[in-house]
C-alpha positions in Angstrom: -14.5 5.3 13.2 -11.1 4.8 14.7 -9.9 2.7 17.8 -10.5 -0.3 16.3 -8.0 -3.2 14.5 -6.8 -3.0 11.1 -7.7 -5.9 8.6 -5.4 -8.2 8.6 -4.9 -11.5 6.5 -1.5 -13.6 7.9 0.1 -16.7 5.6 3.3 -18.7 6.9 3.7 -20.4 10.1 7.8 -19.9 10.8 10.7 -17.4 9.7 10.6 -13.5 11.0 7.5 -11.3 9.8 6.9 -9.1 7.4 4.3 -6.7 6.8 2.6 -5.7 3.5 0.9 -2.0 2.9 -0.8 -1.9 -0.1 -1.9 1.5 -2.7 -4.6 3.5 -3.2 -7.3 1.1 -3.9 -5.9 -1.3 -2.9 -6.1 -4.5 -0.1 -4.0 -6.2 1.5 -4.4 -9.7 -0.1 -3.0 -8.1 -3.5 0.0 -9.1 -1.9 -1.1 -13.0 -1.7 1.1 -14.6 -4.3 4.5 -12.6 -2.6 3.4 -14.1 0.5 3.1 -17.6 -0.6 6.3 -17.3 -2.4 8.5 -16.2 0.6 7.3 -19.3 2.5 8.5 -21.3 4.2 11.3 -18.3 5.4 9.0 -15.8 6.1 5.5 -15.0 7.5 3.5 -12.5 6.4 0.7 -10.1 7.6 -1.2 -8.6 4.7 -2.8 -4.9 6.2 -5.8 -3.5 5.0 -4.6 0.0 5.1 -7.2 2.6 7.2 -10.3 3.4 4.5 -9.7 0.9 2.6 -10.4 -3.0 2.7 -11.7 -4.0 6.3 -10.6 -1.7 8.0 -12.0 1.4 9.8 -13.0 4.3 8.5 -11.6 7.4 9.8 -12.0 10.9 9.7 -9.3 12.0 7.5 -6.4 11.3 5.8 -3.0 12.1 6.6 0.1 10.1 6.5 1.2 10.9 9.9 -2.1 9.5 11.2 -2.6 6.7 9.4 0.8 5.7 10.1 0.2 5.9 14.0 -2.8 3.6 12.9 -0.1 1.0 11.5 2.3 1.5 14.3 -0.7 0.6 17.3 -1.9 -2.3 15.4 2.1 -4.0 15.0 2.6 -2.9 18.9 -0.2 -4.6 19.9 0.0 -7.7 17.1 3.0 -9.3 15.5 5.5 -6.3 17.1 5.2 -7.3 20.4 7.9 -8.9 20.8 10.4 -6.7 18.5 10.8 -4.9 15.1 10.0 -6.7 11.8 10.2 -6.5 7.9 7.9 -3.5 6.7 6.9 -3.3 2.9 5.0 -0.8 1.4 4.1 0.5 -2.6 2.9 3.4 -3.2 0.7 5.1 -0.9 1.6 2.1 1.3 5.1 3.2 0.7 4.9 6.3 2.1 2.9 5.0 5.3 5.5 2.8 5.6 8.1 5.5 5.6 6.6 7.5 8.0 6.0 4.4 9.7 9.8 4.0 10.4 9.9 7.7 11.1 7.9 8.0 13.8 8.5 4.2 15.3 11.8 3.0 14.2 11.6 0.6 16.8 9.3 -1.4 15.4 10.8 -1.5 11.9 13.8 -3.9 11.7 14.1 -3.8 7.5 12.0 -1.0 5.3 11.2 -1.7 1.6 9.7 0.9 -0.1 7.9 0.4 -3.8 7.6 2.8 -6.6 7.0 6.0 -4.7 9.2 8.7 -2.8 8.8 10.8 0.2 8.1 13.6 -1.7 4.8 14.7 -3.7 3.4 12.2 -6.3 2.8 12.2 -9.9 -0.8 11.5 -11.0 -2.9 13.4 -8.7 -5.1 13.8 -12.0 -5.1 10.6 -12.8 -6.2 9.3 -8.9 -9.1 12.0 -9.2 -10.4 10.3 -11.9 -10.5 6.9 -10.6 -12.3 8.1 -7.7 -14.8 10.0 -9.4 -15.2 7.7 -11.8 -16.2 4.9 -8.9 -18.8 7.7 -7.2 -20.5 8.4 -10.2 -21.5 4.4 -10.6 -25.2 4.2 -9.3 -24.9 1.4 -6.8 -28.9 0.9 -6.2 -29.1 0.1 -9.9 -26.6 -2.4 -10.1 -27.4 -6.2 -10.3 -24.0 -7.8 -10.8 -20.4 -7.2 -10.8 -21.0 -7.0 -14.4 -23.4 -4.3 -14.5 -20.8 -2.3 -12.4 -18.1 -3.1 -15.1 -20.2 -2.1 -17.9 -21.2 1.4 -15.8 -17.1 1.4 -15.6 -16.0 1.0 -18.8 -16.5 4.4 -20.5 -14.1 6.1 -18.2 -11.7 3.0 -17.1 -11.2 1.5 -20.6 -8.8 -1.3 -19.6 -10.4 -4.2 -18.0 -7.7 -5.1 -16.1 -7.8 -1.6 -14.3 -11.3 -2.2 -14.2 -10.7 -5.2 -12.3 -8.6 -3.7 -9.7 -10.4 -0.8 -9.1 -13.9 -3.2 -8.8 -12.1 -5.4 -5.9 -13.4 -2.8 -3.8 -16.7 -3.1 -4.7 -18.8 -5.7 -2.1 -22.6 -7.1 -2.0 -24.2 -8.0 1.2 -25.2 -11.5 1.5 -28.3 -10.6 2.6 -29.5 -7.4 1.5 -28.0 -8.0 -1.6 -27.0 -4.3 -1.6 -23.9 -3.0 -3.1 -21.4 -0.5 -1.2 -17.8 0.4 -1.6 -15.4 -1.0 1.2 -12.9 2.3 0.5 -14.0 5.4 2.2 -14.0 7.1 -1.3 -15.6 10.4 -0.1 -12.9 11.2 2.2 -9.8 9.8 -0.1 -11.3 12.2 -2.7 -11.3 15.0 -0.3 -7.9 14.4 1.3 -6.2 13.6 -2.3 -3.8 16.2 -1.9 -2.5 14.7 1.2 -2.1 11.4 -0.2 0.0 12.4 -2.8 1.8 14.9 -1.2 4.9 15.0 1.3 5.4 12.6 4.1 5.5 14.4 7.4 9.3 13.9 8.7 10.0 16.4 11.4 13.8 16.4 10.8 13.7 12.5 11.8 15.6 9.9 9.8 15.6 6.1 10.0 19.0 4.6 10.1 18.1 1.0 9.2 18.5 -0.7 6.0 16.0 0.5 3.2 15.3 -1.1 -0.2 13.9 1.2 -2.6 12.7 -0.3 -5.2 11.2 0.9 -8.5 9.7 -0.4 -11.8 11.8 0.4 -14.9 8.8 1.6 -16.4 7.3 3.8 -14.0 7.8 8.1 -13.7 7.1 8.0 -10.1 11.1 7.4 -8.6 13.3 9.9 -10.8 17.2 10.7 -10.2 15.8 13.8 -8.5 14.1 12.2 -5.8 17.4 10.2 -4.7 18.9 13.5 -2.3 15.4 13.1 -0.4 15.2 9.7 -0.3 18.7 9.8 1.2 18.6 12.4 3.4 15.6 10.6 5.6 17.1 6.9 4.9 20.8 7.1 5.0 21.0 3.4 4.1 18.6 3.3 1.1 19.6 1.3 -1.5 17.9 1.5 -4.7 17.3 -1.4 -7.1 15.1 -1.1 -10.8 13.1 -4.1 -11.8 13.2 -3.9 -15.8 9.6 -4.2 -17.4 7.8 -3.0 -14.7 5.3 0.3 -14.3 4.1 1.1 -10.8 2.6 -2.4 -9.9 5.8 -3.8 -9.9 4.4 -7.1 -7.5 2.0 -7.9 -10.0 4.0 -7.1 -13.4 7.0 -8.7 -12.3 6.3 -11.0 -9.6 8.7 -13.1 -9.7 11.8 -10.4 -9.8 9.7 -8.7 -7.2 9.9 -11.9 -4.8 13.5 -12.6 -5.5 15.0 -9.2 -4.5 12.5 -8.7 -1.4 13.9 -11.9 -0.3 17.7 -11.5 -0.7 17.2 -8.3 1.0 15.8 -9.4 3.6 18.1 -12.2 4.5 21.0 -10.4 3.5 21.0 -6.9 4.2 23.0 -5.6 7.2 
């Protein structure tokens, strides 16, 4: 299915927009607690990116298309009437980037989180997640807490267990379970995720933050040329004691430099 809106959840009522892209397996409200936090200078739209959350399912994955997904949904939503702030982490990143590539003129400022332009790390690691989530039996499931229990051989940590369940939804009625993620064609298009954005010798001369987590392997000195080379104005900033999920490890050093940025940046 394609044509139709992205999901979208909006917080604020004043002060310029921005707009969150979330990760793999992710949703846009995992970006709730930022949003309330940049209140009352800034309103936010929180994007359920295209296979996951509530938004459509498409036919496949690739970051030039899903970014044209973004891009029709801003022009026709809170773009209207002229560029705003774009954030995205990881995969989210990188739709974001290519975002600004291909429709610089709706990006005003680009914040990129814990991921490059350039092929990911963990490809083994995402493959096992999503096999992991199609091998649960969803017609013999009960509860959330069956699925957890299903889960918990090959996701030890119940945290992870936890964010990787989010996706997991029961119909009021039926009382059937399903996944909202289209995890049969992010497993067949994995490569694409974490592989190269598509840049077509473009660059986007706005400011960029690019911002990664002091513990995390996916942003290394060798990525900065890149980086660079496709966002002249980059600017990179390391938030200490953080992995990949730097919004939800370090929320509060997360907040504070999105916001400086974004009201300070030239």
């Amino acid at each position: 299915m394609t044509g139709a809106p992205l999901g979208e959840t909006r917080i604020g009522d004043s002060g310029p927009w921005v707009v969150f892209c979330h990760g793999l397996f992710g949703r846009g409200k995992n970006f709730t607690s930022a949003a309330k936090a940049l209140q009352p200078d800034f309103r936010s739209l929180l994007l359920d990116m295209p296979d996951h959350g509530t938004s459509p399912w498409t036919e496949r994955f690739d970051y030039g298309h899903a970014a044209q997904l973004v891009a029709d949904h801003l022009r026709a939503g809170v773009a209207a009437d002229g560029p705003v702030h774009v954030v995205g982490h990881s995969m989210g990143g990188k739709i974001a980037m290519t975002l600004a590539l291909i429709a610089p003129e709706l990006v005003d400022r680009l914040v990129v989180v814990d991921i490059t332009p350039t092929g990911s790390s963990g490809v083994s690691e995402f493959a096992h997640y999503l096999d992991s989530l199609a091998r649960i039996d969803l017609d013999a499931l009960r509860s959330h807490g069956d699925a957890d229990r299903a889960l918990a051989h090959d996701v030890p940590q119940p945290s992870l267990r936890g964010f990787l369940l989010q996706n997991l939804r029961r119909d009021r009625e039926t009382k059937a379970f399903a996944w909202q993620p289209n995890l049969h064609l992010l497993r067949r298009d994995l490569d694409a995720i974490t592989g190269d954005i598509p840049d077509d010798g473009r660059t986007f001369e706005g400011p960029v933050l690019w911002m990664a987590g002091g513990r995390s392997d996916y942003v290394t000195d060798e990525h900065g040329p890149v980086m660079r080379q496709l966002f002249p104005k980059a600017v990179q900033v390391t938030i200490k004691d953080a992995g990949h999920w730097v919004h939800s490890e370090q929320p509060d050093a997360f907040v504070a430099t999105l916001r400086y940025f974004l009201q300070h940046a030239g």
